[in-house]
C-alpha positions as CSV (number, residue, x, y, z in Angstrom):
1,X,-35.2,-10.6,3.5
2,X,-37.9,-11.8,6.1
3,X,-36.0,-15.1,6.0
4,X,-33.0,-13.3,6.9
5,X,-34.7,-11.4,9.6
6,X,-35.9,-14.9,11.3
7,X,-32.5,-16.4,11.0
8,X,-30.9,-13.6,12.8
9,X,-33.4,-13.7,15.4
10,X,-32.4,-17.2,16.0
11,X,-29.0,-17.3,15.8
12,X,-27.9,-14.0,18.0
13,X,-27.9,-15.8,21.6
14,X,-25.0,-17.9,20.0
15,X,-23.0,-14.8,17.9
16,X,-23.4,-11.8,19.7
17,X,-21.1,-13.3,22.9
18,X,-18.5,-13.7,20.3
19,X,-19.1,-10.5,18.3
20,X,-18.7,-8.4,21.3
21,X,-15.5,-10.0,22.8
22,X,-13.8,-9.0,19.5
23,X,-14.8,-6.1,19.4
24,X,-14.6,-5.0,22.6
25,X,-10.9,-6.1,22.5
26,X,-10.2,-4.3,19.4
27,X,-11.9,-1.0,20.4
28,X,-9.9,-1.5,23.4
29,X,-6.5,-1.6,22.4
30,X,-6.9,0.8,19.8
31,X,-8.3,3.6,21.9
32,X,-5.5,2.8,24.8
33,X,-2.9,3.6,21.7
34,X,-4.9,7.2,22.2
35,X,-4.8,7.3,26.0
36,X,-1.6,6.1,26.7
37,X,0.5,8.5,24.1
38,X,-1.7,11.1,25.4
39,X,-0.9,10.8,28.7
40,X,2.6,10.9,27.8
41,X,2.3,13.9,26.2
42,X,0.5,15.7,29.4
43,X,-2.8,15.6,28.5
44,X,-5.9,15.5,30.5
45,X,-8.1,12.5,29.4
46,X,-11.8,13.2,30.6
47,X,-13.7,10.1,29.1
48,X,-12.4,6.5,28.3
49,X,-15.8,4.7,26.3
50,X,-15.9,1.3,25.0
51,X,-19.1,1.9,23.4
52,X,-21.5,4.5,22.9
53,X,-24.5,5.7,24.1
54,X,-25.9,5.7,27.8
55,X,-23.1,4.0,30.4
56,X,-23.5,0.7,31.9
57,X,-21.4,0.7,34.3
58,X,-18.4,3.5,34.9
59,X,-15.7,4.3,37.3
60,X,-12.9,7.5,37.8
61,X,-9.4,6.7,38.2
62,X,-7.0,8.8,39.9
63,X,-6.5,11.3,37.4
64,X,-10.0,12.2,36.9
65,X,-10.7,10.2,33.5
66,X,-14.3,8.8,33.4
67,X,-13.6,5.1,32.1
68,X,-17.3,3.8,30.8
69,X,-18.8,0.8,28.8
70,X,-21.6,2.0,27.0
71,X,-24.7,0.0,25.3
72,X,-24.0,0.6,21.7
73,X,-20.8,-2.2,21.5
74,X,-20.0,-0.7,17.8
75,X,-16.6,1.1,18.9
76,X,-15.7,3.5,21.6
77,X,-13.6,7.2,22.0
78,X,-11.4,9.1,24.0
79,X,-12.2,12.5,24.9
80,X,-9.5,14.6,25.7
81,X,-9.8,17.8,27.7
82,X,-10.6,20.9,25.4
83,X,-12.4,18.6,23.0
84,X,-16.2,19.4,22.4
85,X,-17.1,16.2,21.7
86,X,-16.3,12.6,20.9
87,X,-14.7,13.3,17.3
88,X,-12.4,15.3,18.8
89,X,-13.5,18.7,17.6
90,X,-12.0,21.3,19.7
91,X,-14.1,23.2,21.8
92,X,-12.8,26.8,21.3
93,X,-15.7,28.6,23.8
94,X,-13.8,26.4,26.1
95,X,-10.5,27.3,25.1
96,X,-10.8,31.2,25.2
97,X,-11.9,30.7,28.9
98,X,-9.0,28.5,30.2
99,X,-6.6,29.2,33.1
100,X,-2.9,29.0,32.0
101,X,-2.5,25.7,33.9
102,X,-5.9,24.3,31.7
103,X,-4.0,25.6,28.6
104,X,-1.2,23.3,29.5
105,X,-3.1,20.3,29.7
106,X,-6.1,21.1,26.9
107,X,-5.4,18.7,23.5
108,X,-6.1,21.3,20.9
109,X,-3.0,23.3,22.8
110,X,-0.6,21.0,22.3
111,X,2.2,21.1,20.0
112,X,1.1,19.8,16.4
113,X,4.2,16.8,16.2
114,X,2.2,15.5,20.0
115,X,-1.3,16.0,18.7
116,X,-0.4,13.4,15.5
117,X,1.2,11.0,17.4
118,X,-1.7,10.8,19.8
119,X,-3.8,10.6,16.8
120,X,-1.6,8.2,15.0
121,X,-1.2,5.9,18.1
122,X,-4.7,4.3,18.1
123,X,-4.1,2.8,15.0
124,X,-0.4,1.7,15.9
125,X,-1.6,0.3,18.8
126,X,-4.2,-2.1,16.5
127,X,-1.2,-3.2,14.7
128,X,0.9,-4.1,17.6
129,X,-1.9,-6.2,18.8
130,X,-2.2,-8.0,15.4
131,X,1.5,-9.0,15.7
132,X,1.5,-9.8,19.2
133,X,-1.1,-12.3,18.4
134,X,-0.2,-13.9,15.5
135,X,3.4,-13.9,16.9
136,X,2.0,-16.0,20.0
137,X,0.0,-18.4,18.0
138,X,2.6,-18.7,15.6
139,X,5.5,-19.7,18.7
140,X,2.3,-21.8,20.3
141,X,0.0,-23.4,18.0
142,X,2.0,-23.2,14.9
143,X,2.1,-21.5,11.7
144,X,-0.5,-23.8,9.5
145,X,1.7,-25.0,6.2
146,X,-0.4,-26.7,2.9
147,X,1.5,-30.1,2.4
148,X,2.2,-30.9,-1.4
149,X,-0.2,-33.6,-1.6
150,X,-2.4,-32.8,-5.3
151,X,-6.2,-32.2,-5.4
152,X,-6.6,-30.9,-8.6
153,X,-4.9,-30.8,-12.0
154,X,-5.6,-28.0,-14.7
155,X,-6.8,-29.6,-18.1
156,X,-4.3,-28.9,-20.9
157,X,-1.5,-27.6,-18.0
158,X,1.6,-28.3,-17.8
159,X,1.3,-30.9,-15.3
160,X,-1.8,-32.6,-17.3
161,X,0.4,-33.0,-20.1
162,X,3.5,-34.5,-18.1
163,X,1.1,-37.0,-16.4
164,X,0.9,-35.5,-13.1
165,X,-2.5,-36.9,-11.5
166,X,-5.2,-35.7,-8.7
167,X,-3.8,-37.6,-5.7
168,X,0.0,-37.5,-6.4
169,X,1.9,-35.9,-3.8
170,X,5.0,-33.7,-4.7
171,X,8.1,-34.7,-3.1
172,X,11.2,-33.0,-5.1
173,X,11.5,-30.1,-7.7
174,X,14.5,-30.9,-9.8
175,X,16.0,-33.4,-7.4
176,X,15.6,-30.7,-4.7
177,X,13.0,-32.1,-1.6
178,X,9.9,-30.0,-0.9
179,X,7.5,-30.2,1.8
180,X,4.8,-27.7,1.4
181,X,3.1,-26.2,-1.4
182,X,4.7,-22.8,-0.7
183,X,7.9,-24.5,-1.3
184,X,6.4,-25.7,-4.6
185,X,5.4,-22.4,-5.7
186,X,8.6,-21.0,-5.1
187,X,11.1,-23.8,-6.8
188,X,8.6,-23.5,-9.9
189,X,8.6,-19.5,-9.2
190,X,12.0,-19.3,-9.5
191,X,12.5,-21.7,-12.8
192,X,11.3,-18.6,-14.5
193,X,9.6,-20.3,-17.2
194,X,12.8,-22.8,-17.7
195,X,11.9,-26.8,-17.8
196,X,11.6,-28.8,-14.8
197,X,11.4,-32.4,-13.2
198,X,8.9,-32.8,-10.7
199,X,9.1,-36.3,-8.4
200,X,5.5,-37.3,-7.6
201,X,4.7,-39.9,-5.4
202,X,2.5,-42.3,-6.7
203,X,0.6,-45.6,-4.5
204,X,4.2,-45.7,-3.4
205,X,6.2,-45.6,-6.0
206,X,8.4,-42.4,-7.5
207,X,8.0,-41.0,-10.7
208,X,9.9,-38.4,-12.5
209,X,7.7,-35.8,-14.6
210,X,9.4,-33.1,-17.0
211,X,7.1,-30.3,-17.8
212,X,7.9,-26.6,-18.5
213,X,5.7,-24.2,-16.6
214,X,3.9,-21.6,-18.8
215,X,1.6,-18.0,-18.1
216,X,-1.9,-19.4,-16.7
217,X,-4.8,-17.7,-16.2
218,X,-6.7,-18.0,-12.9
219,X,-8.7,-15.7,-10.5
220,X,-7.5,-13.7,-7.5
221,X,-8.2,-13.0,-4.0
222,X,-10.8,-10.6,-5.3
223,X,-12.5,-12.9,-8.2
224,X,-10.4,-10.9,-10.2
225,X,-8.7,-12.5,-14.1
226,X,-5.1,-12.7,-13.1
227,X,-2.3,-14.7,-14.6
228,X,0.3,-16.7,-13.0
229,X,3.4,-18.8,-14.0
230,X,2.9,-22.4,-13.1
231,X,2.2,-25.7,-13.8
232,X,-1.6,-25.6,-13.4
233,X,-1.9,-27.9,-10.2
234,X,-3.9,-27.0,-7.0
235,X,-3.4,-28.4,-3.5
236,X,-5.8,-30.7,-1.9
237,X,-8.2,-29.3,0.9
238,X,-8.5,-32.4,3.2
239,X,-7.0,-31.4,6.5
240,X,-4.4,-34.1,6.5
241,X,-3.1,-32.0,3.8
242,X,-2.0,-29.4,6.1
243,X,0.8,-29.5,9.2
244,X,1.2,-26.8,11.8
245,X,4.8,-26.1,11.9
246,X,5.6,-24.3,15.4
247,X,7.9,-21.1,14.9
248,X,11.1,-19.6,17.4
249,X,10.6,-16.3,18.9
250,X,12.6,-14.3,16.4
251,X,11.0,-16.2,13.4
252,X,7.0,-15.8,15.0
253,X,7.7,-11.9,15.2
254,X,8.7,-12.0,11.6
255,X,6.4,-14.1,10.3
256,X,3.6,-11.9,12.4
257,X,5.0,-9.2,10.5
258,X,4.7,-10.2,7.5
259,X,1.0,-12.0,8.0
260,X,-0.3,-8.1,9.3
261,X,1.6,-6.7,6.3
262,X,-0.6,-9.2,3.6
263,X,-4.0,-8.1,5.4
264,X,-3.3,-4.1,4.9
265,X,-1.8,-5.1,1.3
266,X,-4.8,-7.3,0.7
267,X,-7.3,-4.6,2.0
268,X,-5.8,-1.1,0.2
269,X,-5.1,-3.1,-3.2
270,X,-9.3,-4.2,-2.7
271,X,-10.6,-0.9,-2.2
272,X,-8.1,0.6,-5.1
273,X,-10.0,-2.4,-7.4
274,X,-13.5,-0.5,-6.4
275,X,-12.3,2.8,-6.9
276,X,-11.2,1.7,-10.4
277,X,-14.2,-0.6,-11.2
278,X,-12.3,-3.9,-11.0
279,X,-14.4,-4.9,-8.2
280,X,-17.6,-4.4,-6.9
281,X,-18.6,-3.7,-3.3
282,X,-20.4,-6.8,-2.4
283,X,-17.3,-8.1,-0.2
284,X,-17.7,-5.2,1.9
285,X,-19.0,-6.9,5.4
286,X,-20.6,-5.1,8.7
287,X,-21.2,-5.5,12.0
288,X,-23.8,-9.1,11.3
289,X,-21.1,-10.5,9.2
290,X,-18.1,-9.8,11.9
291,X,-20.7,-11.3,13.9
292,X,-21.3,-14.2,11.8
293,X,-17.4,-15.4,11.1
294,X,-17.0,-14.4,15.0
295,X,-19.3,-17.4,16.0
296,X,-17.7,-19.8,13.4
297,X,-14.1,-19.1,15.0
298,X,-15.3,-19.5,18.6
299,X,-17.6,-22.9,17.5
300,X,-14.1,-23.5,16.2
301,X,-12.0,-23.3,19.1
302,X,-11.0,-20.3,21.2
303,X,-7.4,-19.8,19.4
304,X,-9.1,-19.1,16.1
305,X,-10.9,-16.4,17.9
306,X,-7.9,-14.8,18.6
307,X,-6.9,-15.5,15.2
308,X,-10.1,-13.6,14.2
309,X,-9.1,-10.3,16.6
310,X,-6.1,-10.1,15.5
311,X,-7.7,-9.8,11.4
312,X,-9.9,-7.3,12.6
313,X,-7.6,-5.2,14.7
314,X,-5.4,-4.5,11.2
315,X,-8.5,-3.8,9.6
316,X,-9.8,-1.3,12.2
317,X,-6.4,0.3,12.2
318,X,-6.3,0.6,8.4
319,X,-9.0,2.2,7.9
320,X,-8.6,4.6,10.4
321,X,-6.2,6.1,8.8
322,X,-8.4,6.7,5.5
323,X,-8.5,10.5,4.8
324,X,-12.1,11.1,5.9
325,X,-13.0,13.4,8.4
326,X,-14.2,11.7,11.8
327,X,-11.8,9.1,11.2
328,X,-8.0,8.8,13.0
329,X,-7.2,9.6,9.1
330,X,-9.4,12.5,8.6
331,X,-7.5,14.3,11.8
332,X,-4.1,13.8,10.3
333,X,-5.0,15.2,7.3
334,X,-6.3,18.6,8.8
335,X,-3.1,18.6,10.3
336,X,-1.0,18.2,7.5
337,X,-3.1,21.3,6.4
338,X,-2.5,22.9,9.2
339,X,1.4,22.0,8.7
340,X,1.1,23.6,5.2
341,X,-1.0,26.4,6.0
342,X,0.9,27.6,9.3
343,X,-2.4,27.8,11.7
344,X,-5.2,25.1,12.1
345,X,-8.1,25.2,9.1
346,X,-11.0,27.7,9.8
347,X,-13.8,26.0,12.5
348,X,-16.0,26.1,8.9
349,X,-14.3,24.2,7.0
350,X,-13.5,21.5,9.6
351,X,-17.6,21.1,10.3
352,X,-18.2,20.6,6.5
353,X,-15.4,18.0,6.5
354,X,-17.0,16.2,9.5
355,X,-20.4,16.3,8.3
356,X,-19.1,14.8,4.9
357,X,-16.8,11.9,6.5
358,X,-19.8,11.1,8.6
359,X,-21.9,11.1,5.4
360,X,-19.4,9.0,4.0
361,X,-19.2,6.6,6.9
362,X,-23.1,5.9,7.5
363,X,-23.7,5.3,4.0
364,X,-20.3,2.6,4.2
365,X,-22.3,1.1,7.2
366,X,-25.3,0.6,5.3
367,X,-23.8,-0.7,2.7
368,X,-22.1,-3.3,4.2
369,X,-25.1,-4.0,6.9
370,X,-27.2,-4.8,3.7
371,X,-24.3,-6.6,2.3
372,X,-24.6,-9.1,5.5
373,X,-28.4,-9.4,5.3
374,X,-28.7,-10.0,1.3
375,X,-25.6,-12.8,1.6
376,X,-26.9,-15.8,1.3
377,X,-24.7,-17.7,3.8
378,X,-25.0,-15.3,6.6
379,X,-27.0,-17.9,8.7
């Protein structure tokens, strides 16, 4: 642990730059989601924070919101006007006493449909930036694509048995040309188990492999057992084995779609593993190891920083919307209570929630801070 200790002493000059530009433009977008849809709904917005704690600098705009970045970079708020606090608990002493103009203006006032969508809009917001960005560096930079060239092959697979060799480079599935090993996958996908020919490439010369792909066994994103239906082959992870492939406007917006939809598919099916015991919790990764990967993507170039931003922003929206209390989540399920029930949950029951979610949330942050410091490649 000591070592740890030293090597994050060391190393902070170089992440924490990094660290706080993604976070910063996370927090960001994700609590203008809140401001924005809140403003449309005619509500006064008294505090705009990236951060929290004590100010370092802060301004007023026109309006009278307080915009602020505070010294504690580990997220931000939005207090609107008839809240009591940053967690949006509504300040009732403060709502008895209002003027009828004050009630028109105060959050807890407003219709339940407005106060969800102003809820809900912080974490849309995330999303929408997580397309954006992998829309533009899909359309700019180009969408990376794993070239059929073979690093590995599977004793007693398929392949193994046909011949096919480490080094061999795919070229056509049944006579049919394919380019990248997602095109492989998906010809031998779609032979559903039914013999096929695979064309290799060979020190320049062409051979023709027949081989019938069968159930194997291999691990998951999660270290999970899993079983697929292949040919047992695996690409190879020199860089010349992979092309960036620029995309069309149309094409990068779907594509960016569909990228955002595998991280929140990826991250719910994850946290259902730990919940059933299928996976532990050692994955889980705090603020040090956002840090960490945020100094290896800006060592690596600035586009795979906004790569990195536009990871976390999906992860920051997702799990806002969890179901515990102090979260964007926890809010819309009181008011799906409150939808039930016909009138808001009593002021008891929503401080017991909120002193549970908070529970709930430090002992997450602990977790995963211990996580980064007991990981043997954090420095």
């Amino acid at each position: 642990m000591l070592g740890a200790l030293n090597g994050l002493i060391g190393w902070i000059p170089l992440g924490l730059p990094a660290f706080l530009f993604v976070i910063t433009v996370v927090v960001f977008f994700h609590e203008l989601g809140h401001f924005a849809v809140a403003r449309l709904c005619g509500v006064r917005v008294e505090t705009f924070s990236i951060g929290f704690g004590p100010a370092i600098v802060r301004w007023h705009d026109r309006k009278g919101t307080e915009w602020k970045i505070s010294w504690v970079p580990l997220g931000g708020y939005v207090k609107f006007f008839g809240d009591q606090d940053a967690m949006s608990t509504p300040d009732r002493d403060q709502i008895q006493d209002m003027s009828a103009p004050e009630r028109g203006v105060a959050f807890p006032l407003k219709p339940l449909p407005q106060r969800a969508l102003v809820v809900l809009a912080g974490p849309v917001a995330n999303f929408i930036l997580a397309i954006v960005i992998f829309a533009g560096l899909f359309a700019v930079v180009g969408r990376q694509q794993i070239l059929t060239h073979i690093g590995k092959v599977s004793p007693g697979a398929p392949a193994a048995a046909a011949g096919v060799k480490a080094g061999d480079i795919v070229r056509f599935v049944d006579g049919k040309p394919v380019q990248t090993f997602e095109q492989l996958q998906v010809a031998i996908k779609d032979k559903a188990g039914r013999p096929l020919s695979l064309t290799v490439s060979r020190q320049g010369k062409l051979f023709a492999l027949r081989m019938t792909p069968s159930w194997i066994e291999t691990r998951d994103l999660y270290g999970g057992k899993t079983r697929i239906l292949g040919i047992g082959i695996s690409p190879a992870a020199e860089e010349s084995n992979a092309a960036f492939v620029r995309l069309g406007p149309l094409a990068a917006i779907a594509e960016a779609g569909k990228e955002t939809w595998f991280v929140i598919d990826s991250t719910l099916t994850y946290v259902w593993r730990i919940v059933t015991g299928a996976s532990d919790t050692k994955q889980l990764t705090g603020p040090i190891g956002i840090a960490k990967v945020s100094r290896a993507a800006a060592s690596a170039g600035f586009m795979n920083l906004i790569g990195l931003i536009a990871l976390i922003s999906v992860s920051i929206g997702l799990v806002n919307l969890f179901p515990i209390p102090i979260l964007d989540g926890g809010h819309l399920l009181y008011y799906g209570c409150e939808a039930v029930l016909g009138r808001p949950l009593g002021a008891r029951a929503q401080d017991i929630g909120f002193r549970l979610g908070l529970a709930v949330m430090l002992g997450l942050f602990f977790l995963a801070t211990w996580n980064d410091l007991v990981r043997p490649s954090l420095f």
